[in-house]
N, C-alpha and C positions, 0 to 999 in steps of 0.2 A: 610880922605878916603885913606886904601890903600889895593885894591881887586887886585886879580890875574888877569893878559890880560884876557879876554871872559871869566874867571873862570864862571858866571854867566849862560852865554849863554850853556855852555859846558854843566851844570849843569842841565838844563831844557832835554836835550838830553839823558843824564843819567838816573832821575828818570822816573818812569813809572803810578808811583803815586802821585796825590797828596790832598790836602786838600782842599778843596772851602769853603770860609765864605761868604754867604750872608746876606740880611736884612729879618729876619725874618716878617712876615705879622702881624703874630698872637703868641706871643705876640707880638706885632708890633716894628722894632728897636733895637731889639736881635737879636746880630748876632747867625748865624746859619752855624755850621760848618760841613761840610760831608766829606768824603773821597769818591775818583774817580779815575780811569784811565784818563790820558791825552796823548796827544801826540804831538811834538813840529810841528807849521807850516813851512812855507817854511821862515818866519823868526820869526821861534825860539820861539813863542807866544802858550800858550797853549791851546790846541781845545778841549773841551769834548764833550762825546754824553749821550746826558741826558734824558728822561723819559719826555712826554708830562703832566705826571702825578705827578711827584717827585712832593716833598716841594719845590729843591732849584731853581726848571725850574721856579715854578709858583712865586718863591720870586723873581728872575730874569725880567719875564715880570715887574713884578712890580718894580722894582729898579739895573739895570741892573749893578750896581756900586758891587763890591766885591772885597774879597782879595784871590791868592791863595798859597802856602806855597808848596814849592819841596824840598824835603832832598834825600838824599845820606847818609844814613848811614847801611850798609851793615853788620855791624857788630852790628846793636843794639843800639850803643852809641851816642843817638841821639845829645847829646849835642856837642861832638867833632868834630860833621857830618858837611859837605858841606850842608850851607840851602837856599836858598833865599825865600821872600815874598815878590809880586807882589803886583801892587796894580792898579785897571784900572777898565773898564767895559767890560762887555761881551755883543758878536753881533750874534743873529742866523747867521747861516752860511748855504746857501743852497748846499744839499748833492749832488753837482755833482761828475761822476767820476772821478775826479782828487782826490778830498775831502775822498771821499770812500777808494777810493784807496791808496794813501798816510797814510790814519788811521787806513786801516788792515795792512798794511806794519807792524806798530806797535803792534796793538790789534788783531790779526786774529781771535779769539773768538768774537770778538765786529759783527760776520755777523748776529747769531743767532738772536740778537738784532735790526740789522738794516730791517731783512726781516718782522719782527711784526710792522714795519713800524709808530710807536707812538714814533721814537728818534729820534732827530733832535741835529745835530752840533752847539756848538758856541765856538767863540775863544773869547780870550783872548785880547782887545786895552789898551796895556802899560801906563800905568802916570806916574808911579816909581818904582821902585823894590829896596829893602835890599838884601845886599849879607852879608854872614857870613860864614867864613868858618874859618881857623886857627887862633890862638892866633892873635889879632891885623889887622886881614886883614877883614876887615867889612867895609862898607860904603854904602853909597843911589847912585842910578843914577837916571835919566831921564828916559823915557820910550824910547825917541828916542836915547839913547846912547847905547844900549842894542848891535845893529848892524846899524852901517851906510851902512852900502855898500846894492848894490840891491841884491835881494835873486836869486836865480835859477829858472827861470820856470820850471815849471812841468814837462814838456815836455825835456828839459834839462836833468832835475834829473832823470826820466825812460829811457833816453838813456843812461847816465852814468851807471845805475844800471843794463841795460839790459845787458852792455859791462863789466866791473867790476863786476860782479852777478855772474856769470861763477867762474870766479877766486877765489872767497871768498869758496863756496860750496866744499867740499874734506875735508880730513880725520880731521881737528878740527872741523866740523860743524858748521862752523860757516852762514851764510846769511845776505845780507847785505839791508838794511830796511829805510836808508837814506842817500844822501848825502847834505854838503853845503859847503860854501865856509870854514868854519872854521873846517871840519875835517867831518868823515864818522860814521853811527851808524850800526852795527852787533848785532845779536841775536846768542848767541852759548848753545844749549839746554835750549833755552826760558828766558834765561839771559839775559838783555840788555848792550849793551858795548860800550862806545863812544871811540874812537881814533883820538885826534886832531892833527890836523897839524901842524906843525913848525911856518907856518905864515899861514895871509888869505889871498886868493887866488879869484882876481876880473878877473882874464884872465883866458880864456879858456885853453889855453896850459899848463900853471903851474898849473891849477885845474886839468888837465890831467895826469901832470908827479907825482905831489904830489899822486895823486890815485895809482897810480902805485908802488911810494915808502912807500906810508903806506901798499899797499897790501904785500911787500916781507916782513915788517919789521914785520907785525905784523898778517898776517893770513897765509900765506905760512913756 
C-alpha cells in the first residue's frame, strides 16, 4: 500500500459527483449503478439525497450495502484521475437543519428538491475504501482509517464560516462551503475547490491560524 496522506479524504471533498452501485431487486443481485450529487459529511462520508421513488432508494431499503466510486478527473482522462471506491452501507439520515444546511452549502440547486418534500438524506458507514490515484500509489484502508481525529461540529464549522466567509467573498469569487480539520472547500463560479492544509489540525487555535494562512495564500 502506498496512498498520498488523506489523498483519499481530500478526494471525497473534490468531487461533486459520484457513482452509487446497489443490489438491484429485479433482476434481483445485479448490481445497479446510478450517478448522483453527493456531498462530504462532517467526516468526510458521502450523503446523498435521493427520491422516495428512485430504483436505487428502493434497492437501499431493501439491502442497504453498496458501493460508491468518486473521481477527479477534470480533464477527461479518467484513467489517470484521482478515484477512490467505497465500500459500506447507507443510513437515512433525518433532514435536520444542520443536514440541510451543510448540503446546500454544496448543492444549492438541491432546495428545489428538498421543498417537494419526497427526498430524503442518507450517508455513507465506511468498511473500506480503494484509493488509486498515480502510477503505484493504490491501496485498501479501513473505513475507520479514513480520519481518526473527531470531526467539527456543526455548530463550529458555521462559526468558522461565518468568520472566514467575509474573507473568501471579493474579486476572485470565490465562497467558502466547508471547513475541517484537513483543510477548507470554496466554490469559484460553481467550481468546487478543495485547499488542504499543511498538516491536521485537532486544536482550535492552529485550526484557526491555518485558516487564516490558507486564506492569504490562496484566495486573497
Amino acid at each position: 500500500m502506498n496512498i498520498p496522506s488523506h489523498a483519499p479524504l481530500h478526494l471525497l471533498h473534490t468531487a461533486s459527483v459520484g457513482t452509487l452501485a446497489t443490489h438491484a431487486r429485479q433482476p434481483e443481485g445485479f448490481p445497479y449503478p446510478t450517478v448522483l450529487p453527493f456531498a462530504p459529511d462532517a467526516r468526510h462520508r458521502p450523503t446523498i439525497l435521493v427520491s422516495r421513488l428512485a430504483e436505487h432508494t428502493h434497492n437501499l431499503h431493501a439491502d442497504p450495502r453498496a458501493g460508491f466510486l468518486a473521481v477527479d478527473a477534470p480533464n477527461g482522462d479518467v484513467l489517470s484521475a484521482q478515484r477512490v471506491t467505497l465500500l459500506g452501507t447507507f443510513e437515512p439520515v433525518d433532514s435536520t437543519p444542520d443536514v440541510v444546511q451543510r448540503y446546500l452549502r454544496y448543492h444549492p440547486d438541491a432546495e428545489r428538491y428538498l421543498v417537494l418534500g419526497d427526498f430524503t438524506f442518507w450517508t455513507m458507514r465506511l468498511e473500506r475504501l480503494r484509493y488509486i490515484g498515480d502510477f503505484g500509489a493504490m491501496g485498501w484502508l479501513g473505513g475507520d482509517e479514513l480520519d481518526p481525529l473527531p470531526p467539527l461540529a456543526h455548530a463550529e464549522e458555521n462559526a468558522l464560516i461565518e468568520q472566514f466567509g467575509r474573507e473568501a467573498g471579493g474579486p476572485g469569487g470565490f465562497e467558502l462551503i466547508g471547513i475541517d480539520r484537513y483543510g477548507i472547500d470554496l466554490k469559484q463560479h460553481g467550481t468546487r475547490i478543495r485547499f488542504p492544509f499543511d498538516d491536521a489540525h485537532l486544536n482550535n487555535e492552529t485550526l484557526h491560524t491555518a485558516l487564516e494562512v490558507c486564506m492569504q495564500r490562496y484566495v486573497k
